[in-house]
N, C-alpha and C positions, 0 to 999 in steps of 0.2 A: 828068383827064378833062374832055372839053367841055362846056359848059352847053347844052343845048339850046333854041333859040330857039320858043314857040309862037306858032302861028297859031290861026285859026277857029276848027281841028278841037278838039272834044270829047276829047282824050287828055294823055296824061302822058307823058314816059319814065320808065324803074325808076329807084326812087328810091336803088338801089343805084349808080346812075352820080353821084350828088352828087360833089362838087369838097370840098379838104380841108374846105371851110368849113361842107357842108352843102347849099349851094346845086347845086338840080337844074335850076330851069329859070327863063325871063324872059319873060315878055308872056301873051298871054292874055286872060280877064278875070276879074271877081268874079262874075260868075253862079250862081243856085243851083246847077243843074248844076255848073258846076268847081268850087264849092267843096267840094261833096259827095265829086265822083271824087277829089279832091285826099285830101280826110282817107281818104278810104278805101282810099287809093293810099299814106300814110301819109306827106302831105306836106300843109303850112299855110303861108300866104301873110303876107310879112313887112312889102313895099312896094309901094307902086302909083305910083310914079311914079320906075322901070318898077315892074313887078309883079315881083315875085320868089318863089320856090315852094321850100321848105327841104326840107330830110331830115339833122337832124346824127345825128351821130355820137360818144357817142352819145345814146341818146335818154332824156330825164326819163318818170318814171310816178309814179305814186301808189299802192301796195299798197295797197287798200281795207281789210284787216285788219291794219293798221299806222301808223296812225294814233295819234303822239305827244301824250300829251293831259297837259301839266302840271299840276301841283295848281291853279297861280293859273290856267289853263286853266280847268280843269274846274269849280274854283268860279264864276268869271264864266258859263260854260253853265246853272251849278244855279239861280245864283240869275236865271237870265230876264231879264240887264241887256240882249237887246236883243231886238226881235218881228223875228220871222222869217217872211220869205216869198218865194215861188216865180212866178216870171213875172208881177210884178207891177209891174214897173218896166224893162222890158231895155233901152232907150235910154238911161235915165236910168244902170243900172250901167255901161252903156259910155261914157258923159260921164265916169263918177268916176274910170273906169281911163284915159281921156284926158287928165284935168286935170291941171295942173303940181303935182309933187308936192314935199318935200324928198329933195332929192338927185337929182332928175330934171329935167333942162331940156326934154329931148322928148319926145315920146309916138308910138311907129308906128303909133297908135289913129287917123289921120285922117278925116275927114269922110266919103270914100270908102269905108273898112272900119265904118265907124257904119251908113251906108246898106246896104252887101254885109248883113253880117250882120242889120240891122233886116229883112230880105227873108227870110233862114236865121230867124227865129224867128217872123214874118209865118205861115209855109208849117210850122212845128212840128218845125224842126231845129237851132235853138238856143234856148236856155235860162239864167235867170239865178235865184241866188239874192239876196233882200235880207236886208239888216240895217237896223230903224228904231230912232230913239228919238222916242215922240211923230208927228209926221207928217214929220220930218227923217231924209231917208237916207242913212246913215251909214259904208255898208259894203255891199259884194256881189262877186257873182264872176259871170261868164258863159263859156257855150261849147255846144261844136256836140257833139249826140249821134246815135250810128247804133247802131240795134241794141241792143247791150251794151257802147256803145265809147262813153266820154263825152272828149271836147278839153278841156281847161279853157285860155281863154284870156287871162283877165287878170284881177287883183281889185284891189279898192284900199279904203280906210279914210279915215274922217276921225275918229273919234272910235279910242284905242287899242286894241284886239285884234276890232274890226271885222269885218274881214278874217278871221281867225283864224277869229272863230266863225263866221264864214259856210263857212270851207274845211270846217271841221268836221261842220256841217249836211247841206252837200252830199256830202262823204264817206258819212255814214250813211243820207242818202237812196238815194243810187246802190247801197250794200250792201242797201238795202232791197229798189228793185227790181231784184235780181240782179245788176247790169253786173261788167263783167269784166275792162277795162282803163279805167282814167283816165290819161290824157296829159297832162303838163305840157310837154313840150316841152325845157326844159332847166332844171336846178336852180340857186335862189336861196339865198340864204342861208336865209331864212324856210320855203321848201319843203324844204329839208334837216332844219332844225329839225324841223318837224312829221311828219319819216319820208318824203321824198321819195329816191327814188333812181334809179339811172341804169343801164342795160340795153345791151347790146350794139343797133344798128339792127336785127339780123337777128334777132335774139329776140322783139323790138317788132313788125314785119311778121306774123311767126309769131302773135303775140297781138291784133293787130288782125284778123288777117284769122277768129280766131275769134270774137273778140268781137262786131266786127260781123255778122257774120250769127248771133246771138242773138237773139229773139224778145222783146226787153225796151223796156219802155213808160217813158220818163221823167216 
């Protein structure tokens, strides 16, 4: 199938048209607006230079009541090794998911998508959780929520299961207030671990397009 080229206009095509790779569409911009139609269209933005606009195939979730919680998990959560909070940092968790990691040379976190989304959470449509120790932050996850439809779009650690406890956090948050799909997008090793699995594109559509129009507050 073709990739279709955007212009100006405010639209997408079906994200059913993606190429074996995934890739639906190229150009555009990071606007709230597109980035909104995009998730909601059940498609997120990979590159900006060009832009590129995904739909794999197929797609990662999160089962909110499924959630693998090991013993050495779940003891590190008991015993409170790290404070937890909520929009209290969202530039600073998208620098940690940017920074050079082990094992990673690049990062498609660029300066560009730091700004894009610092405007989605600006305007109260993304959101990050932290992890501190002391006033050093340690750990977080961020992503864009519609409705009962939460993106998770990147987390990162510096101290060991960081990350982990932050996924965990946020998991129980979103089950708290109602949400109904979490999107990862596609599965890591880590997100397998902790109960991440992989759905047909046409299933995911079908669960976005209910999730989202949920009446649910992050």
């Amino acid at each position: 199938m073709s990739v279709a080229l955007l212009n100006h206009q405010l639209r997408f095509p079906n994200p059913r048209s993606a190429d074996s790779d995934g890739l639906v569409a190229v150009g555009g911009d990071l606007s709230v607006p597109r980035l909104l139609l995009a998730y909601r269209s059940g498609l997120f933005p990979w590159t900006v230079k060009p832009i590129t606009w995904w739909s794999p195939e197929p797609r990662a979730i999160f089962p909110l009541d499924q959630f693998h919680l090991s013993r050495s998990l779940a003891g590190i959560i008991r015993r409170c090794t790290f404070e937890i909070t909520m929009d209290r940092a969202f530039r600073e968790v998208m620098a940690g998911c940017a920074a050079p990691a082990r094992g990673r040379r690049s990062t498609w976190i660029t300066r560009e998508f730091v700004d894009a989304y610092g405007r989605l959470h600006e305007q109260g449509h993304a959101h990050s959780l932290e992890c501190w120790q002391g006033r050093r932050l340690v750990g977080g996850i961020y992503g864009v929520a519609i409705g009962g439809f939460f993106a998770g779009e990147s987390m990162f650690h510096r101290v060991s299961n960081a990350s982990k406890v932050a996924l965990f956090h946020l998991v129980e948050h979103l089950r708290r207030q109602d949400f109904a799909l979490f999107d990862i997008q596609m599965l890591t090793p880590i997100t397998s671990q902790l109960g991440g699995i992989a759905i047909p594109r046409e299933e995911y559509l079908r669960r976005l397009a209910r999730a989202a129009g949920k009446p649910c507050l992050f």
